[in-house]
LUMBA-235411 format. One record per residue: x, y, z of N, C-alpha, C in turn; residue in one letter; residue number from 0. Coordinates in steps of 0.1 Angstrom, whole numbers, plus 5000, padded with zeros to 4 digits. Atoms other than C-alpha are relative to their C-alpha. Layout:
BEGIN
- n_east	n_north	n_up	ca_east	ca_north	ca_up	c_east	c_north	c_up	kollum	tormar
- X	Y	Z	X	Y	Z	X	Y	Z	A	NUM
...
This chain:
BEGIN
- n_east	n_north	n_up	ca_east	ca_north	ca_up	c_east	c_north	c_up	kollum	tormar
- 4987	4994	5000	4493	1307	3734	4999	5013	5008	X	0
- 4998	4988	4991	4503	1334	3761	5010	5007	4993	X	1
- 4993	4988	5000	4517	1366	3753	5004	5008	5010	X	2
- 4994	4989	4989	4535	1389	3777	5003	5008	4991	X	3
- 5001	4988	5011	4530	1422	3756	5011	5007	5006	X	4
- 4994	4995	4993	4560	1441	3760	5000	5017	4991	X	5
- 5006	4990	5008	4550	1468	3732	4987	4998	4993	X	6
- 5008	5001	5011	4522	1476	3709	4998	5010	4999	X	7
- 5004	4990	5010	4508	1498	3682	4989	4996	4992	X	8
- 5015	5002	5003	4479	1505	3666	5003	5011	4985	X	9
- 5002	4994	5010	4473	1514	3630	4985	5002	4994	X	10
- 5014	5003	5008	4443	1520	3609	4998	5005	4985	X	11
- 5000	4999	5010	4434	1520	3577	4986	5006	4990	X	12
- 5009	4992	5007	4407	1540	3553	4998	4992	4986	X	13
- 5003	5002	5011	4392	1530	3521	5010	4987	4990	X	14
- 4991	5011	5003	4409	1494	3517	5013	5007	4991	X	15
- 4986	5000	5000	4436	1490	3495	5003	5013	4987	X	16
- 4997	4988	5005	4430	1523	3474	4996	5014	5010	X	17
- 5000	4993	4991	4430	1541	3503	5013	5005	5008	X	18
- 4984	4996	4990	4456	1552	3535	5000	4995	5009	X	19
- 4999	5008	4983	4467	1541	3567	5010	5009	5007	X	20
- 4997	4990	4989	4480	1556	3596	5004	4996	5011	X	21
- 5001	5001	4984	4496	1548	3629	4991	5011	5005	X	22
- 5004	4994	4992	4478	1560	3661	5007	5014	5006	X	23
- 4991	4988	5000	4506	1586	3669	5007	5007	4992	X	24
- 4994	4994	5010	4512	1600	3637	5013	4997	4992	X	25
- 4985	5003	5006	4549	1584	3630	4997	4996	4989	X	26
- 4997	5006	5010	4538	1567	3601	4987	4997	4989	X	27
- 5012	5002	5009	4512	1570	3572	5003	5000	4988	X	28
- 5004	5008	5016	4506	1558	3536	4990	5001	4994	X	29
- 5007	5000	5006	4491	1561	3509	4996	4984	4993	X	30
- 5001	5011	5002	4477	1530	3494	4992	4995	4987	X	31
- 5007	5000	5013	4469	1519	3459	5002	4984	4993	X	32
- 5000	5013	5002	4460	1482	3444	5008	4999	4983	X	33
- 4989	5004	5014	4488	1468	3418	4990	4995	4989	X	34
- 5011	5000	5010	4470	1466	3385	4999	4985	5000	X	35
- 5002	5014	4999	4478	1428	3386	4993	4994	5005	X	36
- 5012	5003	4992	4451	1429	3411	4986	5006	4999	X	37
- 5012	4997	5003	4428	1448	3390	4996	5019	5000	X	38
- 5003	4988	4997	4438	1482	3402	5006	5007	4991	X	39
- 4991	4992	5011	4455	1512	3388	5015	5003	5000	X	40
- 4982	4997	5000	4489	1509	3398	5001	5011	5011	X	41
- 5001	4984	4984	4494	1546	3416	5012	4998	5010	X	42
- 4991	4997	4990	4519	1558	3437	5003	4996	5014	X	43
- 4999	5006	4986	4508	1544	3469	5004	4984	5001	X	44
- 4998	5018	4994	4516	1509	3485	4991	4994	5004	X	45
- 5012	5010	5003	4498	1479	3490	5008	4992	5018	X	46
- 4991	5003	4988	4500	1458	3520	5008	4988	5001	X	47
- 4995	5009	5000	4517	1430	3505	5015	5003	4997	X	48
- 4984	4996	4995	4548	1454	3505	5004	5006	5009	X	49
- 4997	4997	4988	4544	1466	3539	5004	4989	5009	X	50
- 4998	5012	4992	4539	1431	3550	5017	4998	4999	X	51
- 4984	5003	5006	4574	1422	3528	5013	5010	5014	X	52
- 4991	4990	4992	4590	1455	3546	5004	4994	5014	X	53
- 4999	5002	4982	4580	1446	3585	5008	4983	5002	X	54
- 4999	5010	4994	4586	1409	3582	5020	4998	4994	X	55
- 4987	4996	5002	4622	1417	3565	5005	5006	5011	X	56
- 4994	4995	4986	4632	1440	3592	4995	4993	5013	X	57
- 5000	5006	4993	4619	1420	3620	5007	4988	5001	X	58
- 4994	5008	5007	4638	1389	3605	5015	5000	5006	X	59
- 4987	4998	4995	4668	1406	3607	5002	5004	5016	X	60
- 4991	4998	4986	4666	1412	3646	4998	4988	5008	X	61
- 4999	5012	4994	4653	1380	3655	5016	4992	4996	X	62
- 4989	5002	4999	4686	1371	3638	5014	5002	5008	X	63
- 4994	4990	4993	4704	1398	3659	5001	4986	5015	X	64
- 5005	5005	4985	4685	1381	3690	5007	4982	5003	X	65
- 4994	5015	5001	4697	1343	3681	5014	4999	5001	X	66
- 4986	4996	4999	4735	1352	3675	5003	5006	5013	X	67
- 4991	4998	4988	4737	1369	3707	4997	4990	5010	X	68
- 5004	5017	4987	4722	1336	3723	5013	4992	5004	X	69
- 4985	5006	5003	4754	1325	3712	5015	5007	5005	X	70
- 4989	4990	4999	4777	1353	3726	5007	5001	4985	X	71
- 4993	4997	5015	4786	1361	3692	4991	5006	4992	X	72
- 5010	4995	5003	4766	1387	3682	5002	5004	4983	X	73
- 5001	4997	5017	4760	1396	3642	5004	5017	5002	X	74
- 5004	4984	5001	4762	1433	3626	4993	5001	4993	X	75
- 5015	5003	5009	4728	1438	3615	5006	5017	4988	X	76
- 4996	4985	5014	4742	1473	3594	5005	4990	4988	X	77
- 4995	5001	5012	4757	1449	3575	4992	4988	4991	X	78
- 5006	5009	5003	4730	1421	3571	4987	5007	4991	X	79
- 5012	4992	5004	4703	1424	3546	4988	4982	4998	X	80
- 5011	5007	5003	4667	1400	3544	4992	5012	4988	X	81
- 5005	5000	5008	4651	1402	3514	4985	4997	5001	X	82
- 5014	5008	4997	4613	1396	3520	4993	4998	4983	X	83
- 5007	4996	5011	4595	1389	3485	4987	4994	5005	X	84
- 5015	5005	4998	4557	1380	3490	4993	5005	4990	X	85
- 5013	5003	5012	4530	1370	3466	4985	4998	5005	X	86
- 5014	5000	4999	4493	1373	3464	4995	4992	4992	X	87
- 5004	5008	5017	4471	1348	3442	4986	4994	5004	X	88
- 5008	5007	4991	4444	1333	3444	5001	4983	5005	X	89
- 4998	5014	4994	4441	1297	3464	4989	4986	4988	X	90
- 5008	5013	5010	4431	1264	3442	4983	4999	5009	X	91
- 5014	4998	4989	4400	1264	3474	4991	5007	5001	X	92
- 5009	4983	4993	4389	1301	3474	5010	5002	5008	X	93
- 4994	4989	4990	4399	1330	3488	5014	5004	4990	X	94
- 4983	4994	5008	4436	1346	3484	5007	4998	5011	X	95
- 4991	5002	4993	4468	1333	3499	5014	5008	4998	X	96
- 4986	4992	5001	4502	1345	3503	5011	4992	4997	X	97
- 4983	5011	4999	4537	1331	3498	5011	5008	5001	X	98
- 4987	4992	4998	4571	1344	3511	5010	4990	5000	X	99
- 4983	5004	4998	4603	1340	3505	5013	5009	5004	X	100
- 4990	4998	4994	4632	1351	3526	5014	4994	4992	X	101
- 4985	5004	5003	4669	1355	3512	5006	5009	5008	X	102
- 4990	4994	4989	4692	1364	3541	5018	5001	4998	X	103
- 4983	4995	5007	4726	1382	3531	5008	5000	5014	X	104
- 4990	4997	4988	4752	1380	3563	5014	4998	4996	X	105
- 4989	5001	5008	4782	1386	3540	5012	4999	5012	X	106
- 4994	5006	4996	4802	1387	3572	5001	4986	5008	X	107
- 5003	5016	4994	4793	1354	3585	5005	4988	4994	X	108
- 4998	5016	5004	4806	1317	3579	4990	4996	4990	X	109
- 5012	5004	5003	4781	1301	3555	4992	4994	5011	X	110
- 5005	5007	4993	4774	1271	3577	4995	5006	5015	X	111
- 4996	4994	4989	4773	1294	3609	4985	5010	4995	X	112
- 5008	4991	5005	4749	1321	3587	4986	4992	4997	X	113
- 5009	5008	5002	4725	1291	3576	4994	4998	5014	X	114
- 5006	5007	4987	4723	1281	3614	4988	5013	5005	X	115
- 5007	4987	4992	4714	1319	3628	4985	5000	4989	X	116
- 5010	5000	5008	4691	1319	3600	4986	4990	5002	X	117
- 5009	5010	4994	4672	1290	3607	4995	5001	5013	X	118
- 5003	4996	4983	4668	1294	3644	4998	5012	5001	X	119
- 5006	4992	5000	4660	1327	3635	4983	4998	4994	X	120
- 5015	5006	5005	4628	1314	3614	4991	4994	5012	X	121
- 5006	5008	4986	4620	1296	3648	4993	5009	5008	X	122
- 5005	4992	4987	4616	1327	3673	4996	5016	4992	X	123
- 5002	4988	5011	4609	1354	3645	4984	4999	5003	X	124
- 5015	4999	5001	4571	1366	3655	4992	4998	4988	X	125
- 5012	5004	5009	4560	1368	3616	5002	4989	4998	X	126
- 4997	5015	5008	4573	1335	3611	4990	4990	5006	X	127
- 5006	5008	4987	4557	1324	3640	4986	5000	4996	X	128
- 5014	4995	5000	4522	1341	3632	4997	4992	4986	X	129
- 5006	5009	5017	4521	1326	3595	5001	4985	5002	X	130
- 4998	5017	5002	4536	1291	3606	4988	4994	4995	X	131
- 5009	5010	5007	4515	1262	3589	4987	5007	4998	X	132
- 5011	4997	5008	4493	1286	3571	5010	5006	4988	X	133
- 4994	4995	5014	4520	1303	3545	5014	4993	5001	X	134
- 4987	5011	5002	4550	1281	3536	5005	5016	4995	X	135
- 4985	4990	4997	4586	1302	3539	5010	4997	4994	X	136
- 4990	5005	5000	4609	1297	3517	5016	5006	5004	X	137
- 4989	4995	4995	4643	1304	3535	5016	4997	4990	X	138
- 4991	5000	5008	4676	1311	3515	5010	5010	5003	X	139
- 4986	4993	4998	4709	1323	3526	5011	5001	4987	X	140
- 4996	5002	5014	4724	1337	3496	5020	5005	5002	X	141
- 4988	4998	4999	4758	1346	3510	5007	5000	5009	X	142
């Protein structure tokens, strides 16, 4: 698969997941601490299975942006909200997998109209793309 990079960013991260992270230009750093459910102590920082939830939510919503205006009919993303929840666990095989589910709110939208942008947003959506046929997605338009 070819990419034509038209941005990128560089983060890095310290002392796994009871540690910090950091963009390369300072905009954006974290503290980071492992949810006791995974053994840790809970703590004030974030983990990266709510950063992941964060980025792939808001990216979500502009691939949807990007699909609706395919259409001359563009959305108002102020007024749209993606829900990302994602889960950690471990796999019946080994190791640890993930699971997401997407609930996409476009209260002004048609249903049948908000299902479509939604869908064909799942299609050209980079994290959707990157996880395809390794983390199943469940998609849900709740309004």
């Amino acid at each position: 698969m070819t990419v034509t990079v038209l941005y990128s960013t560089k983060a890095s991260a310290t002392g796994g997941r009871d540690g910090r992270a950091e963009t390369s230009d300072g905009s954006f750093a974290v503290d980071l601490s492992t949810p006791k459910e995974l053994g840790g102590a809970g703590g004030q920082g974030n983990n990266p299975e709510q950063l992941f939830a964060a980025g792939y939510a808001a990216c979500f919503i502009g691939a949807m942006k990007f699909v609706a205006a395919q259409d001359q009919d563009p959305i108002a993303t102020e007024d749209a909200t993606v829900t990302a929840t994602v889960g950690i666990g471990p796999k019946e095989n080994g190791g640890f997998g993930l699971t997401v589910e997407l609930d996409v709110s476009l209260p002004e939208v048609e249903p049948n109209r908000a299902n479509d942008i939604a869908n064909r947003a799942h299609e050209v959506c980079p994290y959707s793309n990157a996880i395809r046929n390794n983390i199943a997605v469940k998609l849900s338009v709740i309004s």
